[in-house]
Every structure is written in structure tokens, then in C-alpha cells.
C-alpha positions, 0 to 999 in steps of 0.5 A: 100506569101508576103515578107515584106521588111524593110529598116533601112536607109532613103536614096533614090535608084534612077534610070533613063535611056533613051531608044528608044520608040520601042519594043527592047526599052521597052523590055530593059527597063524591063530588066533594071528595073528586075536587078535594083530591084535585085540590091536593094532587092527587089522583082521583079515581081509585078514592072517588071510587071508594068515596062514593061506595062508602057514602051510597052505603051509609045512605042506604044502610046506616041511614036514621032519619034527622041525622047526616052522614058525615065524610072525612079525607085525611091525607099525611106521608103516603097515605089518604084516608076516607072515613064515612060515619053514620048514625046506626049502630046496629047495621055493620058492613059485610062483604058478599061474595058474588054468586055464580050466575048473578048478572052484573050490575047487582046491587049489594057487592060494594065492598068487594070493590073497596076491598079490592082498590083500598090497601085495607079498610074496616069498621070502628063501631061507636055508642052512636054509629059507626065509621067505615074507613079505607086507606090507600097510597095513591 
């Protein structure tokens, strides 16, 4: 079942916080991410989802040592927003396609699942690294 929330207000929720580009790193940034939206009234579980994908992959493929991942939450009107950025440029996200056979729990199809719970999501390169976003109305 899907709850609907309406916001009578036009303020903006903003959150932003560094964390290390390591598995502990993205681990916490879920964490922080789950008691972000509690904190605001949201449902969780669709951007928790979201939010831990965006940083494993950050930490696993945009990592350069010394620098940190850096997660924002952004939620205004009807739409949450999840930015991830990393410090490489040269590594843009991609999704693959599931090969036929392939047992599950392989690593590698992240995307697939931001793709299929965001309402869109892309890629804005910068000089240093980039920024992976999704948005949703939760």
C-alpha cells in the first residue's frame, strides 16, 4: 500500500554529510539517511534502498584515497532528492543488464534497482568528480 504524504508548508528539508568512501562509510550513510526521513515523515524504505546503493557504489567505484563521499537528502513540494558525490571523474555509472543464468545476489546490478524504485535518476559530471542523483515522491 502506498502512503501519500502532503506537505502544507513550501519550506525545503535539507541534509548533507561527509563520509569516508569505505564500506563502514556507506553503511553509515544509510543509517543517517533512515533516521533523516523518520526525522521528517517520510517513508523510508524505497530512498533507504536508494541511498545505500548510491553510497556502496561511490565507495566502491568513485573512491580516491584522502577524499570522502559526500550524501545530500533535499526534500521540497513532493519530491526527495538523494545526491551522492565522489571525487573521481573518470568512472561514470552505467547500468547492466542481467544476464541470463546469472545466480542472484551478484554484485554489479545496483542501478537496476535505483532505476526501478527512483521516479528518475542520472549523472552530473564535474572538473572533480561527479554527483549520482535520484529523485522520488515518496
Amino acid at each position: 500500500m502506498s502512503q501519500q504524504i502532503t506537505r502544507t508548508d513550501t519550506s525545503v528539508s535539507h541534509f548533507t554529510v561527509l563520509l569516508s568512501a569505505t564500506r563502514k562509510g556507506a553503511r553509515l550513510g544509510r543509517l543517517m539517511a533512515s533516521e533523516r526521513l523518520v526525522t521528517w515523515g517520510l517513508p523510508v524504505d524505497n530512498a533507504a534502498l536508494i541511498s545505500a546503493e548510491l553510497t556502496a557504489n561511490a565507495a566502491l567505484h568513485g573512491r580516491v584515497p584522502g577524499r570522502n563521499v559526500r550524501l545530500t537528502l533535499k526534500f521540497s513540494g513532493d519530491t526527495l532528492r538523494i545526491e551522492v558525490r565522489d571525487a573521481c571523474t573518470d568512472r561514470l555509472p552505467a547500468v547492466r543488464s542481467k544476464p541470463e543464468g546469472e545466480a542472484p545476489g551478484e554484485s554489479g546490478h545496483g542501478l537496476l534497482l535505483v532505476e526501478e524504485l527512483a521516479d528518475r535518476w542520472g549523472v552530473i559530471p564535474g572538473l572533480v568528480g561527479k554527483t549520482v542523483w535520484a529523485e522520488l515522491s515518496p
